[in-house]
N, C-alpha and C positions, 0 to 999 in steps of 0.2 A: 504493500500500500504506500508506501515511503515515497514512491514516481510516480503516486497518483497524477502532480499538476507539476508538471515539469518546465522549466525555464521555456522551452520551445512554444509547448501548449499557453503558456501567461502571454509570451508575446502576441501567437498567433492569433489567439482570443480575443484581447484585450487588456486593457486596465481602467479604461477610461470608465468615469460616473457616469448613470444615465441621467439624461436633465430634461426637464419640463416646463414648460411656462407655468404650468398650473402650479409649480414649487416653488418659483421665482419669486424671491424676497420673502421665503417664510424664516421668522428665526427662530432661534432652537431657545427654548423655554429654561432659565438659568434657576437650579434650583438649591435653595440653602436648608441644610439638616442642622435644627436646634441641638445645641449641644448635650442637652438632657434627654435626647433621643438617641446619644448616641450609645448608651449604656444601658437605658431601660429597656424592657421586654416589650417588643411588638409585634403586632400581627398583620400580614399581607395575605394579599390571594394573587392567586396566579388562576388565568384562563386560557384556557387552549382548545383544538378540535382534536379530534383524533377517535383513534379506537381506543376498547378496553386495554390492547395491552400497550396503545401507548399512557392509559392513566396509570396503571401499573406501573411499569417504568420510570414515569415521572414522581408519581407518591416515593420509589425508593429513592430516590435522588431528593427527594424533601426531607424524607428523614436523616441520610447522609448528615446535608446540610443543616440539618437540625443538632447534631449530634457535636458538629463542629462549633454552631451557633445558638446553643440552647436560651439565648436573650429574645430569638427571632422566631418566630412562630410562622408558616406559612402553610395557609388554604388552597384546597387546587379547587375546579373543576373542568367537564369537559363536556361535546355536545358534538354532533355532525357539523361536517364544514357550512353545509348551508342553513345552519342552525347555529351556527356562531354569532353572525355577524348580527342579526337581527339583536338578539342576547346583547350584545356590546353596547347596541345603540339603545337599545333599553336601560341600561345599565348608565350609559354616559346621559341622559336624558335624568334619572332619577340623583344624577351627584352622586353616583355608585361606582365608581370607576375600582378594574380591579389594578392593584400597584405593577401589576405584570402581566402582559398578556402574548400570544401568539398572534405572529402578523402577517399576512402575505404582502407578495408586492403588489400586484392586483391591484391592493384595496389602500396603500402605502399611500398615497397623495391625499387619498378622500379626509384621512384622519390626520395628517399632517394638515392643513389646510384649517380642519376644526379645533386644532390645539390638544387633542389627544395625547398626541407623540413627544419624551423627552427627545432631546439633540444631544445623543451618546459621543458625539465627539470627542469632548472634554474630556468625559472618564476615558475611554481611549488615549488618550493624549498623557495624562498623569499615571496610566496604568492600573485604574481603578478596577477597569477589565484590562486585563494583559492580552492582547493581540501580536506578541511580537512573531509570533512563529504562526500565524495565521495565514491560511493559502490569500494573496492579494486579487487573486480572480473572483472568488464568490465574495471579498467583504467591496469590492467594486461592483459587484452585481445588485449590492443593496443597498447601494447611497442612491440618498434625491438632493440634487443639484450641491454635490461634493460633502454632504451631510451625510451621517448615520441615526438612522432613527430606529433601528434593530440589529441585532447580533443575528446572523447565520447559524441556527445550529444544525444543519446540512446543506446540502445540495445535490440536485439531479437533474436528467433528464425527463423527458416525457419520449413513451419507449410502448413497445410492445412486449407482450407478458404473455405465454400461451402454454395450455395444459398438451405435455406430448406422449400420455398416455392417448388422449381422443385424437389428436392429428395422427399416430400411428395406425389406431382403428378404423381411421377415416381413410386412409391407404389411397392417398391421392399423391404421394410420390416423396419424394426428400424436401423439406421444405429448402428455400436456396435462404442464401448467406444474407442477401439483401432483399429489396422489395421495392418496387415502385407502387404509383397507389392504382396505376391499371392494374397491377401484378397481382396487388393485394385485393382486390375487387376477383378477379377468376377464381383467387388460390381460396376464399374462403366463398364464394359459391360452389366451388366444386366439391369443398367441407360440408357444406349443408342436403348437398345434393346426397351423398354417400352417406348420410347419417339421416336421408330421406326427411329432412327437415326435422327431426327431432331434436338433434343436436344444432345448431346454427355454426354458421360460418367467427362471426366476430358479434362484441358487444357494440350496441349503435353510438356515435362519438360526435352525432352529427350535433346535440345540442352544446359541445362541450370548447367552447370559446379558445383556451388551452390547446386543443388540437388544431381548430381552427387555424390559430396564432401560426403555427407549423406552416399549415397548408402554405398561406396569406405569404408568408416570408420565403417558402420554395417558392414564390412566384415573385422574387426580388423587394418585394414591400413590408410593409409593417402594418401593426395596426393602427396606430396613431400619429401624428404626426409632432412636430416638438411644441407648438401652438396647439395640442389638445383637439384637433379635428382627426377624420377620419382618413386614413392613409389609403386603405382601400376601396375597392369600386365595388355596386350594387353586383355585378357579375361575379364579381369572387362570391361573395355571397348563394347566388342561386345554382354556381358548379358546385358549391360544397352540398347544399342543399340538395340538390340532384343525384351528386354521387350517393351519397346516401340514401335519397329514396329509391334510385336504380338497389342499391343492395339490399335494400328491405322487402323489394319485388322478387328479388332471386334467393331468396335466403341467408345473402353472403352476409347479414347481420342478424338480428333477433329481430321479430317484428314488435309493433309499437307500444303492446297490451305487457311485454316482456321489461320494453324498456324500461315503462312509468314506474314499475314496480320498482326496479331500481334508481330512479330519479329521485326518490324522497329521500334518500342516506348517502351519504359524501362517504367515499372509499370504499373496500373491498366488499364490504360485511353482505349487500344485500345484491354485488353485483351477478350477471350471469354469468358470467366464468366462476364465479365462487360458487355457483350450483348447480354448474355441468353442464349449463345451457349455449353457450359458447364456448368455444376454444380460444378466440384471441379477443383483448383486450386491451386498452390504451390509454395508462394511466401515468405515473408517475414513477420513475425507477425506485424510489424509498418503498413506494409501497410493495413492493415486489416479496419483500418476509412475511408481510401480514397477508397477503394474497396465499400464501405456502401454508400458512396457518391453520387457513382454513380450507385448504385443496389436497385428498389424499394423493391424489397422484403429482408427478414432479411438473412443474412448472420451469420454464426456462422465457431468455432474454429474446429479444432482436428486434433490433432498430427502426423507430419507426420509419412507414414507408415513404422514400425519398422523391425530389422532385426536381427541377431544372435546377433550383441553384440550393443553395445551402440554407436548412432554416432552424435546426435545434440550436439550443444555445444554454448553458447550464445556470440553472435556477435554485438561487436560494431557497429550500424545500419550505423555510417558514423561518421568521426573524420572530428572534426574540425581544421583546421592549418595554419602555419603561414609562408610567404615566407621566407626565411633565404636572399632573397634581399632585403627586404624593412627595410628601417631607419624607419620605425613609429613602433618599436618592440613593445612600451609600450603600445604605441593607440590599437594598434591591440589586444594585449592580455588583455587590459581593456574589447575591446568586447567580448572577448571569457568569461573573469568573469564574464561580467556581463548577458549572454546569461543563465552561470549556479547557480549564485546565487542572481543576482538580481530576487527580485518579480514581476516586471514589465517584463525581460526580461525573466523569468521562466514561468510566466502568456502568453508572446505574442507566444511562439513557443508549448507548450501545450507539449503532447505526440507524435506529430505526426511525430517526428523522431524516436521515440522510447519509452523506458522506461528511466525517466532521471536516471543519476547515482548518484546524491543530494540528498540524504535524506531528505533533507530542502523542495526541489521541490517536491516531491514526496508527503511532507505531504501536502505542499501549494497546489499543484496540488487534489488532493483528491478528496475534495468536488464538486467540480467543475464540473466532469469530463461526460462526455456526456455517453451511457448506452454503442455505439462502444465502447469509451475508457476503461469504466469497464472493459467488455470480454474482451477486449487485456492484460489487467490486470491480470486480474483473470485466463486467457493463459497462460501468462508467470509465473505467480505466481505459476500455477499447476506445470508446467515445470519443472521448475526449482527444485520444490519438489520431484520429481521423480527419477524414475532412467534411463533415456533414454540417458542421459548425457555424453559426456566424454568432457576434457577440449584439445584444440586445441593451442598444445604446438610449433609448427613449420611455422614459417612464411613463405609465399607463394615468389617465387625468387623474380629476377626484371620479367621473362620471363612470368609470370602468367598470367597475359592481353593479350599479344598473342596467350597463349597456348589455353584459355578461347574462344577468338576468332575461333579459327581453330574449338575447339571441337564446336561449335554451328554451322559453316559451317558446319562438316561432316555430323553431324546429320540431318542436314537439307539435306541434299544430298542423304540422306537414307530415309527422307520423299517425298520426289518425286522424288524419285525411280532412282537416276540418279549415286547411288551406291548401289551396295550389303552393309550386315551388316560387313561381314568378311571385304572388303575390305576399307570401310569408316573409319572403328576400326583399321586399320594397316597404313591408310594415317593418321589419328589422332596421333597416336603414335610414328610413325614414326619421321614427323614434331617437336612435342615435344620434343622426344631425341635432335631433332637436334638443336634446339634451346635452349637447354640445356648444349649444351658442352661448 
C-alpha cells in the first residue's frame, strides 16, 4: 500500500484546489475555546451516514478516544445517505448543530455558504491535526477555493462491483479486462438473457448523478461550470436517459419496480446485487467490503465503463468536519487527529471509509487487512496507475443537492414510464437552470 499515490500519479493528477464562484469570499469562521473548557468534561456528537458496520467501527474509535480522553465525552449517530442531509438541516434549523459531522463534496459549498462549516486551515497549519504525511492528492480534492473545511478520511473511485459466482453461471464468456458502455450494454443483456430475466444484467444507475458525472466528463465536460451554471447540454442528458431505458427494455438492468425498492436506502444494504438480482453494480470503490458482507459469493472489481476521453477522478469518500458553532474547536479536532494518526484510532475505522490518506495508516493498516480490503487496494492502486483519470478541478454550487435530487426523480419517472426520455431530460434541465440563476 506504501505506492499507493506515487510522485508520478500526484503530478499526473493534480494538486491544484477546486474553486467556485459560489465559495468566492467565504471566510472560514475563527473560533476561541474558553479556557475553562479546556479541562472540564464535555460532550459532543458526531453525525455521519453509513451502515451498521460503519457505526460499529466508529463507536470503537469513540471509545478508543474516550479512553485517551476521559474529560471528553462523545455521541454518535447515523442514518442513510439520503436521510442524512435532510437530519442536518433539521438539526441546523432547531440550533442543534452536531460538533462533528460527515461531509460530502456534493453538498460542500451549500453548507459553507450557510456558515455551517469550520475553516480547518488553521488547525492544519499549527498541527492541531497533523497532516504532515498526508497523501496531497485527496487533501486537494477537498479544499473550496484553497480552504479546508473537512479532513479526508478516505478516498475512491466510482467502479464497478460484480458477483462472479452469477457471471460464471450466466456462461456468456470471460468477462474482458475493460468495458466501454456499448460493451457494457451487450455484456449485461446477454446476463439477463441466460438467466432468462430472473437474474438481470446490472443495477439501474440511471438516476444516480455520481455516475452521470463519469459519463458527462468521458465526453470532455463537466458538470458545472466555475460561475455555478450548467457545463453540460440537454442531450447529454437524454443519451444517458436512453441508455438506460434501452437497458431496462433488454434486461441488461433491473426493471423499475426493482429499482424503487432500492432507491429509498443509500448503499449496499437494500441494493440488487446485495440480493442476487443483479450481477453488476456501480457504486463507490469503499463500498466494495460492505457489499462482501452481505454477498455469499465473491465479489470482485472493474473499472467503470470507459469513454472517449478520461472521466474518473478520485474522491474524497466523505470529509470529516467541524461546526464553526461549537467552543470545543480543540476537543473536536483532537478527534479528527486522532481518527488519522492515532494507531488505535487508525486501527478502529480500518479502510472502510476509504483508502486513508496517512501514509502512517496505510503502512499500519497493511498487514492487517482482510482479502475484501486487499482488492479495494489493489482497485485503486491499479486506478490510479492508469490513465482513465482526469483530476476534478470545479467544485459542485450550493444548488448540487437539489439538482442531484430532481435528476434521480426524472429518471425514475422514465423508469415507470410516467415520462418520455425527451421530456424527463428537458424537466431535469430545465429545473437546474432555474435553480441556478
Amino acid at each position: 500500500m506504501r505506492d499507493l499515490y506515487s510522485r508520478r500519479n500526484v503530478i499526473k493528477i493534480g494538486l491544484g484546489g477546486m474553486v467556485s464562484v459560489a465559495a468566492v469570499g467565504l471566510v472560514g469562521c475563527d473560533s476561541v475555546v474558553p479556557s475553562s473548557a479546556q479541562n472540564a468534561s464535555i460532550s459532543m456528537h458526531l453525525a455521519f451516514w453509513g451502515t451498521a458496520t460503519r457505526d460499529k467501527l466508529t463507536k470503537k474509535a469513540i471509545g478508543m478516544f474516550h479512553e485517551q480522553h476521559p474529560t471528553i465525552t462523545i455521541t454518535s449517530s447515523y442514518t442513510a445517505f439520503n436521510k442524512f442531509w435532510p437530519a442536518l438541516d433539521t438539526n441546523i434549523a432547531a440550533k442543534n448543530v452536531p460538533e462533528l459531522f460527515q461531509m460530502d463534496m456534493r453538498y460542500l459549498s451549500k453548507y459553507v455558504r450557510s456558515g455551517l462549516m469550520l475553516d480547518m486551515t488553521q488547525l492544519i497549519y499549527d498541527q492541531t491535526i497533523d497532516l504532515s504525511d498526508f497523501d496531497p492528492l485527496m487533501l486537494a480534492g477537498s479544499k473550496a477555493n484553497n480552504s479546508i473545511y473537512g479532513i479526508p478520511l478516505g478516498g475512491n473511485y466510482q467502479c464497478l462491483i460484480y458477483d462472479t459466482v452469477l457471471l460464471a453461471q450466466a456462461g456468456v464468456g470471460t468477462l474482458p479486462a475493460t468495458l466501454t458502455w456499448d460493451d457494457y450494454s451487450r455484456y449485461t443483456t446477454e446476463i439477463a438473457k441466460a438467466f432468462k430475466k430472473k437474474v438481470y444484467g446490472s443495477a439501474d444507475s440511471s438516476g444516480d448523478i455520481s455516475v452521470f458525472e463519469i459519463w458527462v466528463r468521458q465526453r470532455g465536460k463537466e458538470l458545472y461550470t466555475v460561475d455555478g451554471r450548467l457545463a453540460f447540454n440537454i442531450q447529454d442528458v437524454e443519451d444517458w436517459f436512453e441508455y438506460w431505458n434501452t437497458l431496462r427494455t433488454t434486461g441488461g438492468c433491473v426493471p423499475a419496480n426493482i429499482q424503487a425498492a432500492a432507491s429509498g436506502a443509500s448503499g449496499p444494504t437494500n441494493s440488487s446485487l446485495a440480493h442476487g438480482q443483479a450481477v453488476f453494480a456501480l457504486p463507490h470503490s469503499n463500498e466494495f467490503e460492505a457489499y462482501q458482507a452481505l454477498v455469499k459469493h465473491k465479489l470482485d472489481f472493474l473499472s467503470i465503463p470507459s469513454g472517449p476521453q478520461p472521466g474518473l477522478y478520485f474522491k474524497p469518500s466523505q470529509l470529516l468536519s467541524i461546526s464553526a458553532q461549537t467552543p470545543f474547536v480543540t476537543q473536536a479536532a483532537s478527534f479528527v487527529d486522532f481518527l488519522i494518526n492515532d494507531p488505535n484510532g487508525i486501527k478502529s475505522i480500518g479502510i472502510e471509509r476509504g483508502i486513508p490518506g496517512s501514509q502512517k495508516a496505510q503502512v499500519l493498516l497493511a498487514p492487517g487487512l482482510t482479502n475484501a480490503q486487499k482488492q479495494e487496494v489493489a482497485f485503486t492502486n491499479a486506478i490510479s496507475a492508469g490513465n482513465t483519470i482526469r483530476v476534478k478541478e470545479v467544485l459542485d454550487p450550493p444548488q448540487a443537492s437539489q439538482i442531484a435530487t430532481i435528476f434521480g426523480n426524472e429518471a425514475g419517472h422514465v423508469g415507470a414510464k410516467k415520462a418520455s426520455v425527451a421530456t424527463a431530460a428537458q424537466n431535469f434541465y430545465k429545473a437546474a437552470q432555474q435553480l441556478l440563476v
